[in-house]
C-alpha positions in Angstrom: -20.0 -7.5 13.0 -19.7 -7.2 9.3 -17.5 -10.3 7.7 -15.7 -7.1 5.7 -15.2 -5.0 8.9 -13.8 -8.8 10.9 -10.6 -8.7 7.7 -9.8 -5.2 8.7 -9.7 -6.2 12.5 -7.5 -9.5 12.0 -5.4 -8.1 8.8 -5.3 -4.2 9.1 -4.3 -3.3 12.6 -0.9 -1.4 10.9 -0.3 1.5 8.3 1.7 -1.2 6.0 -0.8 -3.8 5.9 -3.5 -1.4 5.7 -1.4 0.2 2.6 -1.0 -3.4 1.0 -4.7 -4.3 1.4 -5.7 -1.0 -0.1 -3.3 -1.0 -3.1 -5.0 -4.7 -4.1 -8.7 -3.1 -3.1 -7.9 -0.1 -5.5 -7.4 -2.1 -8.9 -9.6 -0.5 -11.9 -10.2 -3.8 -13.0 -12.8 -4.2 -9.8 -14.7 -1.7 -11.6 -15.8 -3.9 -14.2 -17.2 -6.4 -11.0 -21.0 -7.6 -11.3 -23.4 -6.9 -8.2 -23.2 -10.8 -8.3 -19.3 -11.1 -8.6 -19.0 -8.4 -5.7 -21.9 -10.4 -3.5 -20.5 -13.7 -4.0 -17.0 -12.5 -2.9 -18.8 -11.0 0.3 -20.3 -14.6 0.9 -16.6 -16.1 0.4 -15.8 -13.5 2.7 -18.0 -14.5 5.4 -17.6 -18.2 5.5 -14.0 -18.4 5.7 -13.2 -19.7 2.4 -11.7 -16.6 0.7 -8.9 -13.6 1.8 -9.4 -12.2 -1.6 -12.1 -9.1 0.3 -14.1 -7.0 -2.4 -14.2 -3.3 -1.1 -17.5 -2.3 -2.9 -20.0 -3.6 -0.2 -21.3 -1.3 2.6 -19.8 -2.3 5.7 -23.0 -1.2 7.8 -25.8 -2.2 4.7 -24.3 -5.0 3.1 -25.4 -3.5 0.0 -23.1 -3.2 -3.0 -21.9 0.1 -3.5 -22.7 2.1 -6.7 -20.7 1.9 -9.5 -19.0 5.5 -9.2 -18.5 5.5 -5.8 -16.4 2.8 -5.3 -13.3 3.2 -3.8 -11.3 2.9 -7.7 -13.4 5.1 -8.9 -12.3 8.6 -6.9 -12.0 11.6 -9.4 -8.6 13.4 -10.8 -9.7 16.9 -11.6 -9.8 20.8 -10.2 -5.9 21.1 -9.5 -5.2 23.2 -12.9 -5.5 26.5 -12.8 -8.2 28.8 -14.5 -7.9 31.6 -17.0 -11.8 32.4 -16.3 -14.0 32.4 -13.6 -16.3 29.8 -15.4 -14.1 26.9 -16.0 -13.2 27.0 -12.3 -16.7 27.1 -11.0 -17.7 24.5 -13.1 -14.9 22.2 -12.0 -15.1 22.9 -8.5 -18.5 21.6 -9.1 -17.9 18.5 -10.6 -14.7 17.9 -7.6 -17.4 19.0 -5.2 -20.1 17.0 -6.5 -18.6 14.0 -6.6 -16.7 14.0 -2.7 -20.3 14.5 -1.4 -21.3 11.7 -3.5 -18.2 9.5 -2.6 -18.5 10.7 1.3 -21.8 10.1 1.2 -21.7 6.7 -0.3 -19.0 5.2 1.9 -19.9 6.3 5.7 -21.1 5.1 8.6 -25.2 4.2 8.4 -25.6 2.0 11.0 -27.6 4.5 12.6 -30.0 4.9 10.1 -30.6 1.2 8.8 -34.4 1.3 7.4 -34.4 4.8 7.3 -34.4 6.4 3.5 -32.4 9.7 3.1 -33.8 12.7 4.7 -34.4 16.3 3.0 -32.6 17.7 6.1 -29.4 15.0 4.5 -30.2 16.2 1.0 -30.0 20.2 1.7 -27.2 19.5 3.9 -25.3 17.8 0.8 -26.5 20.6 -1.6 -25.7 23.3 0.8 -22.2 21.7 1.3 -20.9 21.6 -2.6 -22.5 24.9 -3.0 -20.3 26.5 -0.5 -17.4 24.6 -1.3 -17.9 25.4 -4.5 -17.6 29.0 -4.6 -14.9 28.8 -2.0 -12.7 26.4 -4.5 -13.1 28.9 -7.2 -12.5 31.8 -4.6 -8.7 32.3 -6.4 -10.2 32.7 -9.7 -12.8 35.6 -8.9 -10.6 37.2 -6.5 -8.3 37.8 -9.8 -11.3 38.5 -12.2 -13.4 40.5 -10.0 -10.6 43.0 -8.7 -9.1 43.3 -12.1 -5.6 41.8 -10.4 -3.2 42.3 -13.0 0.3 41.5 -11.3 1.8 38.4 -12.6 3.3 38.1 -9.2 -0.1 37.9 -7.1 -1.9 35.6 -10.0 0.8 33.4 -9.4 -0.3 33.6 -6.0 -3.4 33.4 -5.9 -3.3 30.8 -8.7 -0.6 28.3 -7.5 -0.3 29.0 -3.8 -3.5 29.7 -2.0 -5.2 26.7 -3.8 -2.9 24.4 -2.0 -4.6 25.3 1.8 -7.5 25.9 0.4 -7.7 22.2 -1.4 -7.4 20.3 1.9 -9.2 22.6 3.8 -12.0 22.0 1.4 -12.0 18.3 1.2 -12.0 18.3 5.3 -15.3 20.3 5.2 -17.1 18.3 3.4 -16.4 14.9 4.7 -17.1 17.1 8.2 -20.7 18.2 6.9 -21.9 15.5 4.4 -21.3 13.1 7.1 -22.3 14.9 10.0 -25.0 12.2 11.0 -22.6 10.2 12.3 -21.8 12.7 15.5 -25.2 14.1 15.6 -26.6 10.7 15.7 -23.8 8.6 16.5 -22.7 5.0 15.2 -23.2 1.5 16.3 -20.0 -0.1 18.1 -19.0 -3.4 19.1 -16.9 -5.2 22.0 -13.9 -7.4 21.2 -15.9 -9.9 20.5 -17.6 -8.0 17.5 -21.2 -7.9 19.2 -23.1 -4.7 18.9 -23.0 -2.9 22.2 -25.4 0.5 21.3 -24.4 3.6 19.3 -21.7 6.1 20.0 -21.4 9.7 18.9 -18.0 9.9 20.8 -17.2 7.4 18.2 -19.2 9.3 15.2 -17.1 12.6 15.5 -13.9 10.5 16.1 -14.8 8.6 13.0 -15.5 11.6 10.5 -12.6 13.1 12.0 -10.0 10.7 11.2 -11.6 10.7 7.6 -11.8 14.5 7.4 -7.8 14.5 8.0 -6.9 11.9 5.8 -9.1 13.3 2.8 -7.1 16.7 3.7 -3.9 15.1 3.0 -4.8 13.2 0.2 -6.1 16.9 -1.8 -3.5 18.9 0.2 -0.9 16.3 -1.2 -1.9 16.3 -4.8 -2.5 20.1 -4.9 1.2 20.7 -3.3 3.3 18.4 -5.3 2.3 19.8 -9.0 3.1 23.0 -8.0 6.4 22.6 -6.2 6.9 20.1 -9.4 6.8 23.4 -11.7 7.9 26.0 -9.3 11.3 23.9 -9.6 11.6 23.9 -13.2 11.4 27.2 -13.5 13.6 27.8 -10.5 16.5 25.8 -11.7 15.8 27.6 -15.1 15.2 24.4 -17.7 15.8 25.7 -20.7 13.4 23.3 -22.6 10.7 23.8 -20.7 10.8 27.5 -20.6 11.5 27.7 -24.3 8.7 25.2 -25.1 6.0 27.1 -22.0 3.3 24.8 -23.5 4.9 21.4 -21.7 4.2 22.8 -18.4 0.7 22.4 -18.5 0.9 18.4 -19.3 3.4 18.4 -16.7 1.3 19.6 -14.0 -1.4 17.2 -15.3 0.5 13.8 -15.6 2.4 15.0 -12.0 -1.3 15.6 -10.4 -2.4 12.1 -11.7 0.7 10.4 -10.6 0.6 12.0 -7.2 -3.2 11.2 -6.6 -3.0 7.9 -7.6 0.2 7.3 -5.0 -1.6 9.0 -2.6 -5.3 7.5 -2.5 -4.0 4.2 -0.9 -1.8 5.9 1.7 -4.5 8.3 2.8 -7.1 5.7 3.0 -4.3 3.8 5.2 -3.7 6.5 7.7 -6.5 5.3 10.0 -7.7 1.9 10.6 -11.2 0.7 8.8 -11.9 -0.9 12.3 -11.4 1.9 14.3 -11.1 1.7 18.2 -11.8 4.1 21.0 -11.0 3.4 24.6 -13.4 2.7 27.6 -12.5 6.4 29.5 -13.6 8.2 26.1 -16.8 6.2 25.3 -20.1 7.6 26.9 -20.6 6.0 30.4 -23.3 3.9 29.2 -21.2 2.0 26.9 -18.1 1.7 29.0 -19.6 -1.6 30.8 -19.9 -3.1 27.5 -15.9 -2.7 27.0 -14.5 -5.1 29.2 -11.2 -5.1 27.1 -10.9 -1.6 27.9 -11.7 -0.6 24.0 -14.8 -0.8 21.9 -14.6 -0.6 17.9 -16.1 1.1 15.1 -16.5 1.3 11.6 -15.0 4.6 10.4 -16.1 4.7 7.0 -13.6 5.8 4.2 
């Protein structure tokens, strides 16, 4: 078992520890970490001599991960909303893009160590931030296409259906880009951390749990902005009203505040090590769960 996947088993069996690992993991400054710095830490890592993880190896590969996809580096960005139908396409594209990337990056490959990406993988990828695309920017064309001009349903449509739609969105495509892992399945290990074959009980639970904990992390930061604004003007502010330009820095600093608080507690929802239990494995693999559990890498 990988030295970075043996931490998460003896330091991130609970939500709080998980949460205080993840806000040390999540430091910008990691960003600025060589290949060499980040492989010399893995080497610390795996000898005993250092608790200080790096989270910008592969857990499966080993390899170090690429600079944009590391865990700090997860975007802010498609929460505002659009006058046009272009500026929304083209930042669902970019919020698209890069979760496919980030998904991509950071799941499970133990099932296809020595294998090099697929075209099947690569359409599956383009198909998935095409859809998602259009369906992110759904809102906007709905208002431009049927002429909508009641302030009440824009407001709708603007402020409210993105919030469902956001998670719903970022649960897809963790759910396709990743869908490998239950078609294939993943490699899991006895208590013991010894390889004991590959799972795709464990695969679909894996991408599951990501699927719902990206969900709440874009449901979370699409909700609180808007609640954040529908409140002002609820309660009637009478700066903010009088000054109407303040709300859209408002929503923007809120967004940013709220996705930054909530990375670290969505990526603590489910354990890194994840474990599945003897009756739900595949019969084959129960014998090698004499603990009555096997354990997995989940990805993030």
């Amino acid at each position: 078992m990988d030295p970075n996947l043996l931490y998460w088993k003896s330091h991130g069996q609970s939500f709080y520890s998980r949460l205080k690992i993840w806000v040390n993991l999540l430091d910008p400054i990691s960003l600025l970490s060589s290949d060499a710095e980040i492989q010399k830490a893995r080497t610390l890592l795996e000898s005993g001599e250092t608790q200080n993880e790096k989270s910008s190896v592969h857990a499966d590969s080993g390899a170090v991960l690429p600079l944009v996809f590391r865990p700090p580096g997860t975007v802010v960005g498609s929460f505002l909303p659009h006058v046009t139908v272009s500026p929304a396409v083209f930042w669902q594209l970019l919020l698209q893009s890069y979760s496919a990337g980030f998904n991509y990056a950071n799941r499970n490959s133990s099932s296809e160590q020595g294998r090099k990406t697929s075209l099947v993988q690569l359409l599956s990828m383009a198909g998935t931030v095409s859809f998602a695309t259009c369906a992110g920017a759904l809102p906007q064309i709905f208002i431009s296409r049927l002429g909508i001009k009641s302030a009440p349903i824009q407001n709708i449509l603007r402020t409210i259906l993105p919030l469902p739609l956001s998670a719903a969105l970022a649960f897809f495509n963790v759910y396709t880009v990743r869908s490998e892992e239950y078609v294939n399945g993943i490699q899991v290990f006895d208590s013991n951390g010894n390889p004991v074959g590959f799972s795709k009980t464990a695969g679909e639970k894996a991408v599951m749990e990501t699927a719902l904990s990206r969900a709440a992390l874009f449901g979370a930061t699409a909700v609180v902005p808007n609640l954040l604004v529908f409140f002002v003007f609820l309660h009637k502010m009478a700066a903010l009203q009088r000054y109407s330009w303040l709300v859209a820095p408002l929503r923007q600093m809120s967004t940013v505040f709220v996705m930054g608080l909530m990375i670290p507690v969505s990526f603590s929802l489910y354990p890194q090590l994840g474990t599945i239990k003897r009756k739900n494995i595949e019969k084959e693999l129960s014998a090698g769960a004499p603990a009555g559990q096997l354990y997995y890498h989940r990805g993030l």
